[in-house]
VMD Tcl script that draws the C-alpha trace (Angstrom):
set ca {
  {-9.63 10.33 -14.01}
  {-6.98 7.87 -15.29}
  {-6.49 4.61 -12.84}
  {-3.26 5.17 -10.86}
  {-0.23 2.75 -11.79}
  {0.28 0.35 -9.05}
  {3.39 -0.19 -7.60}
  {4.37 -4.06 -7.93}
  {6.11 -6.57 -5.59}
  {9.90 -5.00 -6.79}
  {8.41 -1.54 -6.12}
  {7.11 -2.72 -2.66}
  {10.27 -4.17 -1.91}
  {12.34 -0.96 -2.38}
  {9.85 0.82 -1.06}
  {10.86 -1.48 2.28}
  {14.56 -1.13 1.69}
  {14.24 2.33 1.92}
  {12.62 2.22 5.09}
  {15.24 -0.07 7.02}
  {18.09 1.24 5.05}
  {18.93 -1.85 3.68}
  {19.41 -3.81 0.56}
  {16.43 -4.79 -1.38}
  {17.89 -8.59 -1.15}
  {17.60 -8.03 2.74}
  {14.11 -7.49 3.14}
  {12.35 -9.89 4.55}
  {8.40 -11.47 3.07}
  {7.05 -11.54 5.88}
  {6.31 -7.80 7.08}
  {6.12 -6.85 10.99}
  {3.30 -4.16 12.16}
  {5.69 -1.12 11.87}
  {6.71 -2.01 8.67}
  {3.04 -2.53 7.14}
  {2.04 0.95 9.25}
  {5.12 2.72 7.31}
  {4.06 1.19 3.80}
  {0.62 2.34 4.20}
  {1.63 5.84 4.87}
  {4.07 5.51 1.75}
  {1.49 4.41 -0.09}
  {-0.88 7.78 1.31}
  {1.76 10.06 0.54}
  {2.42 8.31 -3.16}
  {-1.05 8.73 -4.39}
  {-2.17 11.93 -1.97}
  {-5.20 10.06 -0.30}
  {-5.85 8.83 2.98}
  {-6.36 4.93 3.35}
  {-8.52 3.51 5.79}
  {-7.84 -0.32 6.29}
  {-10.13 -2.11 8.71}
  {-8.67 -4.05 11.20}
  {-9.74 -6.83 8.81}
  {-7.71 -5.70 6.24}
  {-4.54 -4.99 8.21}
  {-4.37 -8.48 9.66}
  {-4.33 -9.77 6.33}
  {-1.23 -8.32 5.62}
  {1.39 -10.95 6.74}
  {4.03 -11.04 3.62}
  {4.99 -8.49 0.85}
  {2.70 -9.96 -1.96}
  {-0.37 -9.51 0.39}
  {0.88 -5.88 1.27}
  {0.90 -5.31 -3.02}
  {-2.77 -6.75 -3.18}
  {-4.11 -5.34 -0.10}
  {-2.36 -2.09 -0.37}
  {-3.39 -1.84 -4.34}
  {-6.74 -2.57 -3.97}
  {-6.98 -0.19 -1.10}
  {-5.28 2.90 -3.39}
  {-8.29 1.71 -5.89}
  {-11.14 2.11 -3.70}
  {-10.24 5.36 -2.24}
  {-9.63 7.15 -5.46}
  {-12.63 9.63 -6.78}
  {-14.80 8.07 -9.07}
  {-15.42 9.18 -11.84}
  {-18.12 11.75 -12.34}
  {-19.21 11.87 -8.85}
  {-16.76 14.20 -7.42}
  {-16.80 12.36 -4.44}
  {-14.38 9.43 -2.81}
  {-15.00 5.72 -3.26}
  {-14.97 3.88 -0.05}
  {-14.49 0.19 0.23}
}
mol new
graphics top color blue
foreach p $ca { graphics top sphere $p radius 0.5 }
foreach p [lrange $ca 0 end-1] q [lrange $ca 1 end] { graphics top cylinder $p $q radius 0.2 }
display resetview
């Protein structure tokens, strides 16, 4: 299985827009709880997996860069590895 394409900080960002109806100018870098809880489950739906952050990993989420690295690496771990048949966990 081929490693997913990542969506990057401008994908992120429209991927906010979208979510307050807004321009992507208008969005702001630092992201509230409702917003990172509505990313993740864009995120789920983009890449048909379900992510499970710990608590750990969800407070670590304070601005749009952190949502791209925490988010990414996130979509990484829970993707099948290869061969096994079975679901990497972090």
């Amino acid at each position: 299985m081929s490693t997913p394409v990542l969506p990057d900080r401008a994908a992120v960002v429209a991927m906010l827009a979208a979510f307050g109806q807004r321009a992507a100018e208008s969005v702001p870098e630092n992201l509230g709880s409702l917003e990172l809880t509505w990313l993740t489950a864009e995120f789920e739906q983009r890449y048909g997996i379900e992510l499970d952050l710990s608590d750990e990993q969800f407070a670590a989420v304070r601005t749009v860069d952190d949502a791209v690295a925490v988010l990414g690496a996130a979509v990484l771990a829970a993707r099948p590895s290869p061969g096994t048949g079975g679901v990497a966990r972090s």
